[in-house]
C-alpha positions in Angstrom: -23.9 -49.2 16.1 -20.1 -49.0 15.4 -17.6 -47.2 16.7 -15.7 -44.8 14.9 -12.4 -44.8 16.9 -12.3 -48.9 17.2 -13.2 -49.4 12.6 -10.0 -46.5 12.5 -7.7 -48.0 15.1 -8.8 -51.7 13.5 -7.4 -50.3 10.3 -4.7 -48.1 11.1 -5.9 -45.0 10.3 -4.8 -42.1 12.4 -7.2 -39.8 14.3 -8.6 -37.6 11.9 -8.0 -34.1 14.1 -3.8 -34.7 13.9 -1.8 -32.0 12.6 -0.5 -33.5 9.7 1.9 -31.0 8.6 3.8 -31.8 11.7 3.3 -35.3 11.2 4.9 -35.2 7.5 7.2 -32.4 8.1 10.5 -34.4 7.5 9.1 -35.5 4.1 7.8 -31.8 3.4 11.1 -30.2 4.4 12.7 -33.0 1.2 10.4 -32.2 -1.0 10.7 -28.7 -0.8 15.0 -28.8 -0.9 14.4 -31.7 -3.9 16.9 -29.1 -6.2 19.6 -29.0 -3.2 20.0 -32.7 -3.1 20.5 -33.6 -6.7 24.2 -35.0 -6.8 26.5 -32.1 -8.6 29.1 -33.1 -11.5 31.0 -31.4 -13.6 30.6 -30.2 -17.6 31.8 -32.1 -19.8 33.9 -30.2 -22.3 36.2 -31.9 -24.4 37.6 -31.6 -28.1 37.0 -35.1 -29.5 33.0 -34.1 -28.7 33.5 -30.7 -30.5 30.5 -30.4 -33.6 32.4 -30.7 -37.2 31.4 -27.8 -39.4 30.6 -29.8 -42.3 28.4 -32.0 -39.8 25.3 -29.3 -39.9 24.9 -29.3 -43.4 25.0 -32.8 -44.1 22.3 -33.8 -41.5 19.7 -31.0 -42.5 20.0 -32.8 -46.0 20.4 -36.3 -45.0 19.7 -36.0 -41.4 15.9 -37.1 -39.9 14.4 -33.6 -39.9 11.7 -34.2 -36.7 15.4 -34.2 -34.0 15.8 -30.5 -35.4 13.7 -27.9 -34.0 12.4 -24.9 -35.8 14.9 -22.4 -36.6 13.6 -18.5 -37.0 
């Protein structure tokens, strides 16, 4: 007959009564703050990226019509 503990401890497992929310509570606590540590940077905003108004026009006619989405 074999026994339990000694086939877990043989390959690593943990016991199988540990509270594992204690046990993975750093890793929980990240996950949850995952938004709060994204690195922060500013908009970019500058004329030389500004649209053209005659841009518009000329891609809904010669443009690929499937980067547009539905306009109502």
């Amino acid at each position: 007959m074999h026994e339990s503990n000694r086939v877990l401890r043989q390959f690593r497992f943990r016991r199988l009564n540990e509270n594992w929310i204690r046990f993975h509570a750093e890793y929980i606590s990240m996950w949850n703050n995952r938004y709060e540590l994204l690195p922060h940077r500013e908009a970019i905003i500058a004329l030389e990226l500004a649209c053209d108004l005659e841009y518009m026009p000329w891609f809904r006619l010669l443009g690929k019509p499937y980067l547009l989405s539905e306009e109502r």
